[in-house]
C-alpha positions in Angstrom: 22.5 -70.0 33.0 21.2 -69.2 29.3 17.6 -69.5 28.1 18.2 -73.2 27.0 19.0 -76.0 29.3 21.3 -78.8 28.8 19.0 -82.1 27.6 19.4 -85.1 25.7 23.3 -85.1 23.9 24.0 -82.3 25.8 23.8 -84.3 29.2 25.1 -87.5 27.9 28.4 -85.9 28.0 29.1 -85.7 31.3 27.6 -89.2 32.7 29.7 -90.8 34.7 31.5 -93.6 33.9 33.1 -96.9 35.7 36.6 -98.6 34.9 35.8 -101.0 31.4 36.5 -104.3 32.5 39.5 -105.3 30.7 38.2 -107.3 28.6 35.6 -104.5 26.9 36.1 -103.3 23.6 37.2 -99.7 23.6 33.9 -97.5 22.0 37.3 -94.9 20.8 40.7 -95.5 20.5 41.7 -93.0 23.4 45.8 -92.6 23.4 47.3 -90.6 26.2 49.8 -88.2 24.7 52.4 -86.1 27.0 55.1 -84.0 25.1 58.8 -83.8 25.7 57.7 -80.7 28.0 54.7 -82.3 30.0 51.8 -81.3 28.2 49.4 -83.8 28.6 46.4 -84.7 25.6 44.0 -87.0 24.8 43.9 -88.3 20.9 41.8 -90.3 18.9 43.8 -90.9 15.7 41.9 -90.7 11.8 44.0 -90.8 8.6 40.6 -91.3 6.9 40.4 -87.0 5.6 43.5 -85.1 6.3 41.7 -82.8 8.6 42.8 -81.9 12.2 40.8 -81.3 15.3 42.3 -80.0 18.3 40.2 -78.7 21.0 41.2 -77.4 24.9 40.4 -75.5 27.6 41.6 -73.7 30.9 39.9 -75.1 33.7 38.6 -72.2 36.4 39.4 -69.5 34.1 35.5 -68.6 33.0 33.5 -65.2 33.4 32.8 -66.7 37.2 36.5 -64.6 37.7 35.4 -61.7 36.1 36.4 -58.9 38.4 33.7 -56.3 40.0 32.3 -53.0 38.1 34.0 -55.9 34.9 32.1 -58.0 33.9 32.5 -59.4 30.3 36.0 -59.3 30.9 36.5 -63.3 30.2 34.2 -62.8 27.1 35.9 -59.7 25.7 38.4 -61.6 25.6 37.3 -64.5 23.6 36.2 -61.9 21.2 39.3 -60.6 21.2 42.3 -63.1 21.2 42.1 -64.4 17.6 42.6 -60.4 16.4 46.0 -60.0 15.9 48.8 -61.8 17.5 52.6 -61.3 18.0 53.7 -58.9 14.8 50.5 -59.4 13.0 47.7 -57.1 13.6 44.0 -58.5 13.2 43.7 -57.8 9.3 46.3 -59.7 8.7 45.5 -62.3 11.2 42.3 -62.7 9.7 43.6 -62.9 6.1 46.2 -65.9 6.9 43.5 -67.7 8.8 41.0 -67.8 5.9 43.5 -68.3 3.2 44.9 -71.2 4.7 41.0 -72.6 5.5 42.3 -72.2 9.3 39.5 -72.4 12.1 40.0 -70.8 15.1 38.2 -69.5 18.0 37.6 -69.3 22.1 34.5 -69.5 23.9 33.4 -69.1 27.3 31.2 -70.6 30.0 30.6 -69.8 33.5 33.8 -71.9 34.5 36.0 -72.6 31.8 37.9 -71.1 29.0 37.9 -72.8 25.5 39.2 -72.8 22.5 39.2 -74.7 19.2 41.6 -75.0 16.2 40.5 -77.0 13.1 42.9 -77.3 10.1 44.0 -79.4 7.0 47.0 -81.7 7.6 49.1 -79.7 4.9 48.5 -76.3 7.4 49.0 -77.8 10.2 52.2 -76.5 11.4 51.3 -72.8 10.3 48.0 -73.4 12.1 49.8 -74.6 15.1 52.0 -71.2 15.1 48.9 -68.9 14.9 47.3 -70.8 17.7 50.8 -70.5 19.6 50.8 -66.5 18.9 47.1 -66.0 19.7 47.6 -67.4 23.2 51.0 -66.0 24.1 51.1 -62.5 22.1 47.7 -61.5 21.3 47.6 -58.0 20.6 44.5 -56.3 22.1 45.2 -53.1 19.8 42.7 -50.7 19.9 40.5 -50.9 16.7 39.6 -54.7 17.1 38.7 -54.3 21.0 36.3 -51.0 20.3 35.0 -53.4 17.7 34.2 -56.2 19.8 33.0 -53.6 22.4 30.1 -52.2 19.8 29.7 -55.7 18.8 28.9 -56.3 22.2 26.9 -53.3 23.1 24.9 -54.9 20.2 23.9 -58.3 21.7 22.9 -56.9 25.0 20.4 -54.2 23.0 19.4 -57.0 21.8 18.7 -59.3 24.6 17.0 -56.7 26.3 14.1 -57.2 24.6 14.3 -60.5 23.9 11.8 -62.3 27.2 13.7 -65.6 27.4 16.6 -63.7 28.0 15.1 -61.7 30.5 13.6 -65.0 32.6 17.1 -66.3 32.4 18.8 -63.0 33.1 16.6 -62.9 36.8 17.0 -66.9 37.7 20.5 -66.0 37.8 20.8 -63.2 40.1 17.7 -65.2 42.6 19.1 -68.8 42.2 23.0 -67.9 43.3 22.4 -64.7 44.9 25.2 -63.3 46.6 28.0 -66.0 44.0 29.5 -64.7 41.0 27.2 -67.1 39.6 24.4 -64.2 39.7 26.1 -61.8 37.7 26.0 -61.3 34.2 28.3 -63.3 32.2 27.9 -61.2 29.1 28.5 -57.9 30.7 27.0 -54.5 31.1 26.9 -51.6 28.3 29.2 -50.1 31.7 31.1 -53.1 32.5 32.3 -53.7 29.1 33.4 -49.8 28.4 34.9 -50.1 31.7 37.3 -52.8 30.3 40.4 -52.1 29.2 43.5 -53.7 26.8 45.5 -54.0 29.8 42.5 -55.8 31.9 42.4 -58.2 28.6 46.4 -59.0 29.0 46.0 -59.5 32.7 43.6 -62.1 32.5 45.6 -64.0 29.5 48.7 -63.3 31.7 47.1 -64.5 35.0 44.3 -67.3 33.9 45.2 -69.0 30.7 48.0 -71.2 32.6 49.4 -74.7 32.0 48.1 -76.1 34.8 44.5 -75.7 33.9 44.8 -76.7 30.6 43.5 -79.5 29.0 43.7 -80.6 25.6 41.8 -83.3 23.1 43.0 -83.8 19.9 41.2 -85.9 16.9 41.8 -86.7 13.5 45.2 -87.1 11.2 47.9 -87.0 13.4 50.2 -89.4 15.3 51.2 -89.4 18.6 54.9 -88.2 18.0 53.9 -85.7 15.9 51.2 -84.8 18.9 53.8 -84.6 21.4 56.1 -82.4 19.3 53.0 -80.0 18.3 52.0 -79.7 21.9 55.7 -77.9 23.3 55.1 -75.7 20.0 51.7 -74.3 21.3 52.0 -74.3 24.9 54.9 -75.2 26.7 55.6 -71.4 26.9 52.1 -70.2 28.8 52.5 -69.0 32.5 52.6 -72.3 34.6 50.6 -71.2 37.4 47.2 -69.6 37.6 46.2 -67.2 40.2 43.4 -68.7 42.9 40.0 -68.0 41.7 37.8 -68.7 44.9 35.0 -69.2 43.2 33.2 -71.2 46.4 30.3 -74.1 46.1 27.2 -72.7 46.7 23.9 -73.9 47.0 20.4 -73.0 44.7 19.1 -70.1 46.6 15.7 -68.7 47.5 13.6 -71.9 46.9 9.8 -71.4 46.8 10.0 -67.9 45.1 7.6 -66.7 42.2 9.5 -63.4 40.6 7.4 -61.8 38.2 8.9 -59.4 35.7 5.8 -57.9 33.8 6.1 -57.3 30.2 2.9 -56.1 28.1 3.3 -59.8 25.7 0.5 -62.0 24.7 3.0 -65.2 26.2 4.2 -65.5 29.7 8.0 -67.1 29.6 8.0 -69.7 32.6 11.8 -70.6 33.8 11.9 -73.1 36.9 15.0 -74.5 38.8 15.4 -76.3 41.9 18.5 -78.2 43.1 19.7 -80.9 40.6 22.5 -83.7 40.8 26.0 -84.0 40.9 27.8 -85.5 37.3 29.7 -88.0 40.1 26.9 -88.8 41.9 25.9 -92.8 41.9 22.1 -91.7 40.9 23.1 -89.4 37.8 22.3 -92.2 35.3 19.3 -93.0 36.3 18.3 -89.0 36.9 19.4 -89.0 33.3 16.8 -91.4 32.2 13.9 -89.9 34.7 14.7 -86.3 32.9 14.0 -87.8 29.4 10.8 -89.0 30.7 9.6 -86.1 32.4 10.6 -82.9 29.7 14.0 -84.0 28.0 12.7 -86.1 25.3 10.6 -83.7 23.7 7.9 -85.4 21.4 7.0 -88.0 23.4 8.3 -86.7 27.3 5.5 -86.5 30.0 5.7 -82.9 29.9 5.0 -82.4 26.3 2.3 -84.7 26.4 0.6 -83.3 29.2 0.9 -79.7 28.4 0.7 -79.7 24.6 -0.4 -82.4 23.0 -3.3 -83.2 25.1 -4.0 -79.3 26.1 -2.8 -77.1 23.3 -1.0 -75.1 25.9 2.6 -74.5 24.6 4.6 -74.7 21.6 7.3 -76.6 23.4 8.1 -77.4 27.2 11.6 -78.9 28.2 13.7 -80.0 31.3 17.2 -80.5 31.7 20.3 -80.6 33.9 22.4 -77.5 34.3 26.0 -78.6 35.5 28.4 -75.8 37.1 31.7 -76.8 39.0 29.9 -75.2 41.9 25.8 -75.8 41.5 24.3 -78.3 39.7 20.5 -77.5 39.0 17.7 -79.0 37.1 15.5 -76.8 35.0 12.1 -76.8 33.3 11.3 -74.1 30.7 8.4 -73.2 28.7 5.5 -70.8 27.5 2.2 -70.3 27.3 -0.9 -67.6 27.1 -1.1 -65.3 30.1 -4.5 -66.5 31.1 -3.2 -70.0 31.2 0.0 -69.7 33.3 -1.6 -70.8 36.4 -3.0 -73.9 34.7 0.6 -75.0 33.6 2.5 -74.3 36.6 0.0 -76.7 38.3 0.5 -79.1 35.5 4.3 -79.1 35.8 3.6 -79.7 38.9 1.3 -82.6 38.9 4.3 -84.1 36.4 6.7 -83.7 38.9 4.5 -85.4 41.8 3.4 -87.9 39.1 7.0 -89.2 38.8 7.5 -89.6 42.3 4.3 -91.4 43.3 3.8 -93.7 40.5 6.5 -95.9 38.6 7.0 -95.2 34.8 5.7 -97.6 32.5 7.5 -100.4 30.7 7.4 -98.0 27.2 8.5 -95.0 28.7 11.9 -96.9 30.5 12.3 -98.5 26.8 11.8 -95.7 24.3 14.3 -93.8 26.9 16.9 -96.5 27.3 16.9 -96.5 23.6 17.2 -93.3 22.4 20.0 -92.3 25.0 22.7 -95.2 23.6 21.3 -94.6 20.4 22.5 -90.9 20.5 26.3 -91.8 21.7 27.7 -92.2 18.5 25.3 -89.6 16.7 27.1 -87.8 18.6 30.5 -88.7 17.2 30.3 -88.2 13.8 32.8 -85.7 13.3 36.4 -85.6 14.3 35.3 -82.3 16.4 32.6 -83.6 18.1 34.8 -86.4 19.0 37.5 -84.1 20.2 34.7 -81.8 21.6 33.6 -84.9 23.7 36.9 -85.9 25.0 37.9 -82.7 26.3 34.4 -82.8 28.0 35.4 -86.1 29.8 38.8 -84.3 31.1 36.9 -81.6 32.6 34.4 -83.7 34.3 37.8 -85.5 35.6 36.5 -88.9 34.0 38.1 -92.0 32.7 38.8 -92.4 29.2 37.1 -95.7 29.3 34.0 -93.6 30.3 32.3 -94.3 26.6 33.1 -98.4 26.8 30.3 -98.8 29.6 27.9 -96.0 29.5 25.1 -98.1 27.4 25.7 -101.0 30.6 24.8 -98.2 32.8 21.7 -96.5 30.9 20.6 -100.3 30.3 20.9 -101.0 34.5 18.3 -98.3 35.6 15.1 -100.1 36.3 11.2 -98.0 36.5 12.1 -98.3 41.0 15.6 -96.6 41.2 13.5 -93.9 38.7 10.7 -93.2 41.6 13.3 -94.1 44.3 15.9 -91.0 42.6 12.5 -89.1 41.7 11.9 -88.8 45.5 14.9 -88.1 46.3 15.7 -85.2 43.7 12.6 -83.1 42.7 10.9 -80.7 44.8 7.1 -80.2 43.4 6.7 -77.3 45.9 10.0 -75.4 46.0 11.3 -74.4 42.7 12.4 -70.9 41.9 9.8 -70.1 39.1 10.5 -67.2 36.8 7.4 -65.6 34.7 8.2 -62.9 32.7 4.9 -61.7 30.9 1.3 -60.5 32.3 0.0 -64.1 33.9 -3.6 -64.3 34.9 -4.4 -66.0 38.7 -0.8 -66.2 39.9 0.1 -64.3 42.6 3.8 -64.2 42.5 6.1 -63.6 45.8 8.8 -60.9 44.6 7.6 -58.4 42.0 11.0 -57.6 39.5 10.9 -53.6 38.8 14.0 -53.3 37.0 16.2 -56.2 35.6 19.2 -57.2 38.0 22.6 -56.2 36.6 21.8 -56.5 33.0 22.5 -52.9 31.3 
């Protein structure tokens, strides 16, 4: 889990959805596209700019497989895959990409693999061959991967001194303790020199497989000339991945305080406790309680409690982390040393609040509101469209899942909130993180040296 937690937007794209009624006017144009060779897309067709948006990802193939005594492997490689492909070496590469106005690049989470190509209509097939080459040949030659090694020996210089990260860094190794969840996604200044071009070909070889792929395409292509573009680019990865075991686990060690002391004026407080499954029948209304209670900002229980009426934080946040294999709900903030105590118990007294006593008529509103309002604000852009349905394959949804959502925000009423409220939070078992000096809170685990992070 990073320092920032998945709120507003950011959860909308995983609600779940019912089948649209038949009768219900599609929200996108969705078209199912599978090539001559079975490789199966979902686009949303826009001649409007001759702009193309094609986003994917492997399923299962995230750092959560990175081996032991190598981790960073999975984000090596993301660093890595885009320098130099097939005959080209990573100058080059580079130099064809920009001329051409050619976007592309991978990222990792936890569980997944992604990637992203963005390119004009009139490059498309030339952008469609580097993306081909990047995923089948890339090179891994020397210079590029000691580059991406110092690049990375950078960031986690960096992040060791940066507090959030810390509090983050040690929720991780208590909440999934003993899951590869726990370790550091990022890497070690070890781990990474450990890693070599031959791990990085491995992984390709063994994880970035047709049958966790997954593709969303948007903008100024057809179908046919989808299906056609689809064999080009991948019809010739592996077909089968290796098993990850990666196994469900549950949010460890509820009920701890860890405190990490650093000499700062602020005291970083990071909470979690067990949070909801995206297929659950409460995850709508648990959507509209978190706005509510911190994922609103401006105007959230939280923020009022804490800051506007006390002067206590700059800013204080909840949110739903989702993981194929945990699903947790956080609550982040910071505040003077001497005044930890005070807003622990605050966050607290929220938390209790929501269960105990329905929210009022303005709060359901104003949240009912401004989640459909943000649907299409999130659309605006033919990669934030193809960004969202690639979201919706991985979540394993429909693609009628955008037709009915508003019908489902609209449906929860202030008794299912209370009624989920009870159900879900736990105003005396969170794993609370405090990294700082805090006055008057006597913590249960004292953190002497930071878990697996150097």
């Amino acid at each position: 889990m990073s320092g920032k937690i998945f709120t507003l937007c950011a959860a909308l794209l995983i609600l779940t959805a019912a089948p649209a009624n038949a009768a219900t006017k599609r929200f996108l144009d969705i078209q199912q596209v599978t090539s001559p060779g079975g490789i199966h897309a979902w686009l949303v067709e826009d001649h409007s700019a001759p702009v193309i948006s094609l986003q994917f990802a492997f399923a299962g193939a995230g750092s959560a497989t990175d081996p032991a005594g190598k981790q960073g492997l999975v984000q090596l490689a993301s660093n890595t895959m885009d320098e130099g492909a097939g005959d080209t070496p990573s100058p080059q590469f580079q130099k064809i990409l920009a001329d051409l106005s050619i976007e592309l690049g991978y990222a990792v989470g936890r569980d997944d693999y992604n990637g992203a190509l963005r390119t004009l209509t009139r490059t498309k097939d030339k952008a469609f061959e580097m993306l081909h080459l990047s995923l089948t040949a890339p090179r891994f030659d020397a210079e590029p991967v000691q580059r991406m090694k110092d690049a990375n020996f950078a960031r986690i210089r960096n992040s060791l001194s940066d507090p959030d990260w810390m509090a983050a860094r040690i929720l991780n190794d208590i909440s999934y303790t003993g899951h590869p969840y726990a370790n550091n996604s990022g890497g070690t200044t070890a781990s990474i020199a450990a890693i070599t071009a031959d791990d990085l070909r491995a992984y390709v070889k063994n994880n970035l497989t047709r049958d966790r792929l997954y593709v969303a395409v948007s903008g100024d292509i057809s179908k046919a000339e989808l299906a056609t573009a689809l064999d080009t680019i991948f019809a010739s990865l592996p077909a089968t991945a290796k098993p990850a075991n990666v196994p469900d686990i549950k949010l460890q060690n509820a009920g701890t305080i860890a405190l990490y002391k650093r000499d700062i004026p602020q005291t970083i407080i990071l909470m979690a406790q067990p949070g909801i499954d995206r297929k659950d029948p409460d995850w709508h209304t648990a959507q509209v309680m978190n706005f509510i209670l911190g994922g609103g900002g401006f105007g959230s229980r939280l923020t009022e409690e804490i800051r506007e009426k006390r002067g206590l934080t700059y800013g204080v946040y909840s949110g739903f982390s989702l993981l194929d294999h945990v699903s947790t709900l956080s609550i982040e903030t910071s505040t003077r040393n001497e005044k930890t105590a005070e807003v622990l118990d605050l966050i607290k007294a929220a938390l209790l609040k929501m269960q105990t006593t329905d929210v009022t008529a303005a709060e359901l509103k104003d949240a009912k509101s401004y989640l459909v309002g943000s649907i299409p604000l999130a659309l605006t852009s033919n990669a934030q469209i193809a960004s969202m349905l690639r979201s919706l394959q991985l979540d394993n949804l429909p693609d009628t899942y955008l037709d009915t959502i508003s019908d489902r925000i609209n449906a929860v009423t202030a008794a299912d909130i209370r009624r989920v409220a009870n159900r879900l939070l736990t105003p005396d078992k969170p794993v609370t993180i405090l990294v700082g000096m805090p006055a008057d809170v006597k913590p249960t685990k004292l953190i002497e040296k930071l878990p697996n992070a150097e």
